[in-house]
C-alpha positions as CSV (number, residue, x, y, z in Angstrom):
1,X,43.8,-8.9,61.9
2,X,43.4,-8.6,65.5
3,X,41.0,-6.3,66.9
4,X,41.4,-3.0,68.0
5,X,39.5,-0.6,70.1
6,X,38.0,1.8,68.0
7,X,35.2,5.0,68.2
8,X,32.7,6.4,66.3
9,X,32.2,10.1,65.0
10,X,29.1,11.7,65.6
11,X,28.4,11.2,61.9
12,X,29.2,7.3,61.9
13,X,26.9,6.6,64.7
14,X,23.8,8.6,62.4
15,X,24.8,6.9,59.2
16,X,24.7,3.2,61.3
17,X,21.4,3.8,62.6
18,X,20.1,5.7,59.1
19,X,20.9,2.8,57.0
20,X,20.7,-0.5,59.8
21,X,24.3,-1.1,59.5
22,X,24.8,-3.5,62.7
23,X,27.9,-3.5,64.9
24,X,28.4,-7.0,63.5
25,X,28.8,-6.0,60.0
26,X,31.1,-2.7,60.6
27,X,33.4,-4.7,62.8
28,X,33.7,-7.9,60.3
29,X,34.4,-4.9,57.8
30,X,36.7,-2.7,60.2
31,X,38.6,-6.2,61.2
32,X,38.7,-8.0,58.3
33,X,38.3,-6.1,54.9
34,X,38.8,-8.2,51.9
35,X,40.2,-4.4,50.2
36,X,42.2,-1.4,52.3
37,X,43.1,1.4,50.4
38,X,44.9,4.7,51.3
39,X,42.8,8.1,50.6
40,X,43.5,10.0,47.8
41,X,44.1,13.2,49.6
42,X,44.8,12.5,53.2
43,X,47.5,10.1,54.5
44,X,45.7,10.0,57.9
45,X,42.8,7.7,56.6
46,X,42.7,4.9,55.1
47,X,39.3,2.6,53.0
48,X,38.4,-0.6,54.3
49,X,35.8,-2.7,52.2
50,X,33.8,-5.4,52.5
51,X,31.4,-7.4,50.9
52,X,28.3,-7.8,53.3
53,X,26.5,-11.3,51.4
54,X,23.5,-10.4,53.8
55,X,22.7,-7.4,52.4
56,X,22.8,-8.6,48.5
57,X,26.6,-8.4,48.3
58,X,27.0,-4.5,48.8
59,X,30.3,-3.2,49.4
60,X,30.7,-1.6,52.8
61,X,33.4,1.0,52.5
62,X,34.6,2.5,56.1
63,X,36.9,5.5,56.2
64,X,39.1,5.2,59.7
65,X,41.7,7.9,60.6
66,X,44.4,5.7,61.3
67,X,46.7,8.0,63.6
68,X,44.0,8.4,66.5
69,X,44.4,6.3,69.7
70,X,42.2,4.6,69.3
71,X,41.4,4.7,65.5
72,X,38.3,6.2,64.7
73,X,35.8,5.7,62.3
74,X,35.2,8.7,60.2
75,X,32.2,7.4,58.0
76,X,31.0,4.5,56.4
77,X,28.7,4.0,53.2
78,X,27.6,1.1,50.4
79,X,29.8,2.0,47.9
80,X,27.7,1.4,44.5
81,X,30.9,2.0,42.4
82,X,32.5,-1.1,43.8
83,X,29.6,-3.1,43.6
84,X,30.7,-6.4,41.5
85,X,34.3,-5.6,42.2
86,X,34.9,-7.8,45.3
């Protein structure tokens, strides 16, 4: 996938610094997610996931609203529910 420009929320920028998640990691994640999903109950976002092998194979799961110019990332979290799964 070729890369986009992208922002941050507010709340992205806390979680990042909170839990250490580099730039590196949410843009291998943002670009190139081994899983995309759409969200259950708004058509506007949309799951991208990652496994991040530095940080003992955790899934990365980033929620982007797709229909902002340019997309923006809503929040991101290690999903433990897809641990395993990817």
């Amino acid at each position: 996938m070729q890369k986009e420009n992208y922002e941050l929320s507010n709340h992205a920028k806390e979680v990042m610094e909170e839990r250490n998640i580099s730039y590196e990691i949410l843009e291998r994640t943002l670009f190139d997610p081994m899983l995309i999903e759409k969200d259950k109950f708004d058509s506007d976002l949309e799951h991208r996931l990652s496994s991040i092998p530095e940080n003992e194979n955790r899934v990365l799961r980033i929620i982007i609203n797709i229909l902002t110019i340019p997309i923006k990332v809503v929040t991101l979290f290690y999903d433990r529910r897809m641990r395993g799964k990817l």
